[in-house]
N, C-alpha and C positions, 0 to 999 in steps of 0.2 A: 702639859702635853699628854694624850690618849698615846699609848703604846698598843699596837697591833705585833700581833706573831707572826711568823716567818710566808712565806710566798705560799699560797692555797692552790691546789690544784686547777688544771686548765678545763676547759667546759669540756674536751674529749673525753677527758681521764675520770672524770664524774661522769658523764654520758656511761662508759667501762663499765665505772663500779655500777652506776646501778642495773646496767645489763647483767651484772655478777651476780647481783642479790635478786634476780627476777624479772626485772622490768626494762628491757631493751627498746631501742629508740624503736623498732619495728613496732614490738607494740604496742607502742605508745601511735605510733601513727595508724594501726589497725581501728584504734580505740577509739580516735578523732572519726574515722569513716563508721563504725558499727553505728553508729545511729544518725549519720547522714544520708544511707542508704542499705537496706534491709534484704540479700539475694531470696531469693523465692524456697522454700525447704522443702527436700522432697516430696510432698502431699501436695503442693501448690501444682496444678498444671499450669504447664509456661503459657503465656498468652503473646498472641503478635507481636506487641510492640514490647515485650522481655526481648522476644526472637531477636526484633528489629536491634536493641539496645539498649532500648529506653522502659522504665518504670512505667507496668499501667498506670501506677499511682503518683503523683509527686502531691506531698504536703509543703504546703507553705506556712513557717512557723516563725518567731522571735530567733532572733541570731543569741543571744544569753542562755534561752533552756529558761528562761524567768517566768513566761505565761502561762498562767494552775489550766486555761482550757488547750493551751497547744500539747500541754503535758496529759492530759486525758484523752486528746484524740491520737497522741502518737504512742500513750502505751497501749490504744486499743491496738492498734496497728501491729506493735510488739507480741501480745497475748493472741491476738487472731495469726500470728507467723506468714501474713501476707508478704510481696514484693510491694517497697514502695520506695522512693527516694525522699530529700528534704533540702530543699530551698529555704533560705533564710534572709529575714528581713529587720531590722531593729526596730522595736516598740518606739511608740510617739514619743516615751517619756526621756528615749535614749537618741533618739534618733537626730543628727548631723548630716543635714543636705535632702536631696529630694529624694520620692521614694523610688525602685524601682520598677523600671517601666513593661515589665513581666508580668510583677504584682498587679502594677495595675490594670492588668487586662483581666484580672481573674478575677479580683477585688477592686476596684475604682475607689473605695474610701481609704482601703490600702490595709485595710483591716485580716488580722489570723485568728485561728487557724481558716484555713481556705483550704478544700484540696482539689486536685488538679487530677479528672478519670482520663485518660487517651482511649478517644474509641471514635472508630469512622464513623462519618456523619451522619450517618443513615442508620445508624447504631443508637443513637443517644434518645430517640424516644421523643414524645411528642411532647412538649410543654417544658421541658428538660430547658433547663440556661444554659447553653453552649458557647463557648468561642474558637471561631476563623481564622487561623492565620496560614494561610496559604492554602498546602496541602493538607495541610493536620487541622485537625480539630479534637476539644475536648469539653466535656458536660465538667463546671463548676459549682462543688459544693461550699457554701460557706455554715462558719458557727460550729460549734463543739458537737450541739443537738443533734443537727439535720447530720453532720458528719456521723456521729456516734449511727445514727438510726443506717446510713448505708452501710457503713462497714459489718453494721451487725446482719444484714440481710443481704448483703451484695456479695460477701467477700466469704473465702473458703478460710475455714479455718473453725477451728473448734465455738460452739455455740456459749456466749457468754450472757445472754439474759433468757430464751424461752428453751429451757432446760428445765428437769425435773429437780426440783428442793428449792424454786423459786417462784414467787407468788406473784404474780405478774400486775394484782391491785395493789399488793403493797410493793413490789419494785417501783410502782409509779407514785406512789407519794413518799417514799426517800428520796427518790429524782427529785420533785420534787422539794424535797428538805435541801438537799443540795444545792437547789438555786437558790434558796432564802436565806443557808449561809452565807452562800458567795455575794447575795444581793447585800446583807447588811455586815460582810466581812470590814467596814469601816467604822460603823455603829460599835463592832464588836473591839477593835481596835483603839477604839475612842474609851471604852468600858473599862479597855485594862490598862489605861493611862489615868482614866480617873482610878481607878485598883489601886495604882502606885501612888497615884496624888491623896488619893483617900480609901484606907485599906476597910470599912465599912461597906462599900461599895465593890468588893470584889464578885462578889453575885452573880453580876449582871453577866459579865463573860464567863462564870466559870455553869451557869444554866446551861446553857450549849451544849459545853459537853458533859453534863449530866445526858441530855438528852439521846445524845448518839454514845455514850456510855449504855443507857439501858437499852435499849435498840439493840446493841451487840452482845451483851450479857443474855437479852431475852431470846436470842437466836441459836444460843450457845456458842456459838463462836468459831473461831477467832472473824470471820467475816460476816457482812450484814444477812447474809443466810446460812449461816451457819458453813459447814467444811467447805459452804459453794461457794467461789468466787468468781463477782459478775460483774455487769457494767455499772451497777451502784456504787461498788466496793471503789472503781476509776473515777467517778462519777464527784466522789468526796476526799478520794486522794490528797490534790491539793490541799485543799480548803483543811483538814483538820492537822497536817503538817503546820501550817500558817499560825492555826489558831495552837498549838502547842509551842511551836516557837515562840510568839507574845506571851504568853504565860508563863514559860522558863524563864525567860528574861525581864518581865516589868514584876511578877510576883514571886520566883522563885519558886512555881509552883511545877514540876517533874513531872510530867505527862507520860512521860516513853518509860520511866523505871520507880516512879516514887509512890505505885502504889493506890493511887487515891482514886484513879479511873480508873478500874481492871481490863473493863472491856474494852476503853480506848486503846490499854496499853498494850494489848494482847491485838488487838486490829494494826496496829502502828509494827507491832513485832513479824505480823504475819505479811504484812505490804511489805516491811524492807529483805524480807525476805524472798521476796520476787525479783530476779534480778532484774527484769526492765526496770521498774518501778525503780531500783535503787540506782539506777545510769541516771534516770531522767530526775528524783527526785532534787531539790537543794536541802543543805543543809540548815540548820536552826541559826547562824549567823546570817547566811546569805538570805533569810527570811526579813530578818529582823531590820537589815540593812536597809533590803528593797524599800520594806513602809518605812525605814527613816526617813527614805529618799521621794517617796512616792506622798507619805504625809508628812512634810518636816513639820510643819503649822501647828500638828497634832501631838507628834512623838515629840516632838523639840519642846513640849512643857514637860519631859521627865526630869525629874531633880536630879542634877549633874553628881549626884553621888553613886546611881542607880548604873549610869553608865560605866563607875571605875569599878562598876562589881558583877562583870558580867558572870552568865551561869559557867559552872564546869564543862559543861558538854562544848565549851568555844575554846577548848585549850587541852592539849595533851598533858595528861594527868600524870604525876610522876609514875617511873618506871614501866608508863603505858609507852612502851616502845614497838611499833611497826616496821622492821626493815623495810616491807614490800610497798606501805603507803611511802615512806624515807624516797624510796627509790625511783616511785612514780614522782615523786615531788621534785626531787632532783632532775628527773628525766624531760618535766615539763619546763622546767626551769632550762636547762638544758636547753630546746627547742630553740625557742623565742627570746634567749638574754639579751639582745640587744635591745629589741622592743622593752623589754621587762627597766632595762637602766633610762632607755627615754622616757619612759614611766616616772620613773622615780627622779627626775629631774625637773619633770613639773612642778613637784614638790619643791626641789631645793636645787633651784637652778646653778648659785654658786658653787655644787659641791662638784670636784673633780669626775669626770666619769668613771675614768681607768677605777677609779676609788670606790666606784658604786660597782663596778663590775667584781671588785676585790672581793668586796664584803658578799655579795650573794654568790661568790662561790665559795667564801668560807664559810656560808650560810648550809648549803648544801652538801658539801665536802662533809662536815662534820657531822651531819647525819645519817651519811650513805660510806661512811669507810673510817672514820674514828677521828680525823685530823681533829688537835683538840685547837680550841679560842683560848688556849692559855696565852697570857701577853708575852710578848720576844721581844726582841731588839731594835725593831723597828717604831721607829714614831709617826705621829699623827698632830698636826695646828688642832687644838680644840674647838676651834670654829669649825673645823672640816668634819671634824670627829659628831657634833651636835648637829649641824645638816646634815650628813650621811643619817645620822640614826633618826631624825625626821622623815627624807627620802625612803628608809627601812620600812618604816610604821607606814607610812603611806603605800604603800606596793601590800603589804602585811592584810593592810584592811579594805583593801581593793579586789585580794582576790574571791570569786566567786564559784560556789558549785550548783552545776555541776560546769557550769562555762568553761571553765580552765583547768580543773579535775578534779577526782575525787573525793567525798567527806573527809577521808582517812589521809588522803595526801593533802589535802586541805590544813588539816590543822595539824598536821605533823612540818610545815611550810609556817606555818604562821609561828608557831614557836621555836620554828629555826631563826623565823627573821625578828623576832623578841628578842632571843637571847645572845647578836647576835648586835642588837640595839644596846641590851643591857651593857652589854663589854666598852661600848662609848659612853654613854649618860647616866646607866646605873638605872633601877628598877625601877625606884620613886618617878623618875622623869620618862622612861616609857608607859608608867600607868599615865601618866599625864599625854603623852604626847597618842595614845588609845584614845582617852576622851575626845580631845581635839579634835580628830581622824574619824566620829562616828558615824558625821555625815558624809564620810568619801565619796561613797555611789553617789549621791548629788551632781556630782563634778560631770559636763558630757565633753569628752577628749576625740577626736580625731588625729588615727592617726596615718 
């Protein structure tokens, strides 16, 4: 028999504390809208259809926050401090059912980023792609590029590529370099699997960012021109988040703190220091995951030891205590528990719900107000105790940033629901039941 301790707090009373320690259910729900929809900031003159209601701009993007070009066209969006909204649609690779039929009036192959101008039809210019539907009408942009190029010319807001300190021959062949990452981000991906498979061949991915190492070193820094930051700096966002995630992970190689790329590290420090960037970025597991999932073919030949040793940066590190990520994690958790335990029953169907509801809110109780996971009085079937901490791990490695919240409440959640695992199975059997769980994102759930 597993012995569990005494009755855990109720989801209000956690909701409480972590409005105590910071993070109140308000805004938590501010949070969910601040990058659904962007109000216009004073500099912006309002245009008609603000007047009217409605966003000049509506983007349409991945429902996850997972695609490196929706993420470049929406922090341009953020950094220009336009009015725009955001419609959301699930990538092919996720995607359950057909598409919407909104989407497809803007995009017909159903493809993002897309975005959506409202302007009267006599307004939208000659040769311009428009679409009719009734009284409104609106000019459709698709693709990262053609988007990038109107925002940068259309839209008010502070100038981010023809400005003084940037070279406008060389802004165009970093552009440039930026698509030939992103073109051979699988190539690259493939380099540090054979890295892990054969450490002679680490080279191959680790030239790259040699490359955009001296590139940033040569500019002085911390951005690709130096103190300026431009549409280059968005341009490569993604893409070298990506390729530092693979690295931490298949070679143990520290991008962000170990030194060995200055100028990558010093680029990486100065980007998450932007707050848009840091909303819309993901984290180094919810990287690593996606290409699990996106190349299992490829990532699935790392040697299953490589998996039980992920990096530090996927787990709060002792004494690394954040109340206020605690709180957002709780608070998220909080939100949606009910979803969160249907969740987790995919995994382990036989295991009692009320049981799975127990456990994630002693998962969160004890990191948002002290309730300790010491064992009490009560018992636990061991069979119940070994599916629950199954279901645990499964929910653990499913969540996503920035999808569902923050880096910091991210893995302050993940090691709630570890140790939390640990108290039924014991350490050994959750590093095991991690490995299992690595393909989670694979799995496409409706729910």
């Amino acid at each position: 028999m597993v012995v569990v301790s005494s009755v855990p707090w109720t989801w209000p009373q956690i909701s409480d504390a972590a409005g105590a320690l910071g993070y109140s259910s308000d805004k938590r729900a501010s949070e969910l809208s601040r990058l659904a929809a962007r109000s216009a900031s004073p500099r912006d003159a309002p245009t008609a259809a603000a007047e009217a209601g409605a966003a000049r701009l509506t983007l349409w993007r991945d429902t996850y926050g997972w695609c490196p070009f929706c993420h470049q066209v929406q922090l341009h969006l953020e950094e220009k401090g336009v009015e725009y909204q955001v419609r959301r649609a699930p990538l092919s690779m996720y995607r359950v059912g057909e598409i919407d039929p909104e989407l497809v009036q803007d995009s017909p192959g159903g493809l993002v980023p897309t975005l959506r101008v409202l302007a009267a039809a006599d307004s939208l210019g000659a040769g311009a792609e428009c679409v009719e539907v009734g009284p409104s009408a609106w000019r459709v942009i698709r693709g990262a590029i053609d988007i990038a190029d109107f925002i940068e010319t259309s839209c008010a807001g502070p100038l981010l590529l023809c400005l003084p300190g940037i070279d406008l021959n060389l802004a165009k062949v970093y552009l440039s370099l930026a698509e030939v990452v992103e073109g051979h981000l699988m190539g690259m991906t493939k380099a540090a699997v054979a890295a892990a498979l054969e450490p002679e061949k680490e080279g191959l991915q680790r030239e790259a960012k040699e490359d955009v190492d001296l590139a940033v070193q040569e500019s002085g820094g911390p951005f690709f021109f130096g103190a300026v930051f431009s549409v280059v700096d968005m341009a490569f966002a993604p893409w070298i988040d990506r390729a530092a995630a693979m690295l931490s992970f298949l070679r143990k190689v520290d991008v962000r703190c170990g030194g060995r790329f200055p100028g990558v590290q010093a680029w990486l420090a100065a980007m998450e220091a932007r707050p848009a960037h840091r909303a819309l970025r993901l984290d180094d597991e919810t990287h690593v995951r996606i290409a699990a999932s996106a190349w299992i073919s490829t990532v699935g030949l790392v040697p299953r030891h490589v998996l039980r040793t992920p990096p530090p940066s996927w787990a709060v590190e002792d004494g690394d205590c954040d109340p206020l990520a605690a709180a957002e994690a709780a608070q998220c958790l909080a939100a949606c528990h009910a979803g969160v335990v249907a969740l987790a029953l995919r995994r382990a169907p036989q295991c009692p719900p009320v049981l799975v509801d127990d456990l994630l809110r002693r998962a969160v109780g004890a990191a948002v107000g002290g309730q300790s996971l010491a064992l009490g009085s009560e018992t636990l079937d061991v069979a119940d105790g070994t599916a629950a901490a199954a279901a645990l791990i499964f929910v653990r490695s499913r969540i996503a940033v920035p999808r569902d919240m923050s880096e910091r409440a991210a893995r302050s959640l993940r090691g709630a629901l570890e140790a939390v695992a640990e108290t039924l199975v014991g350490k050994e059997r959750v590093v095991g039941l991690l490995e299992e769980e690595f393909f989670a994102y694979c799995e496409k759930l409706e729910f």
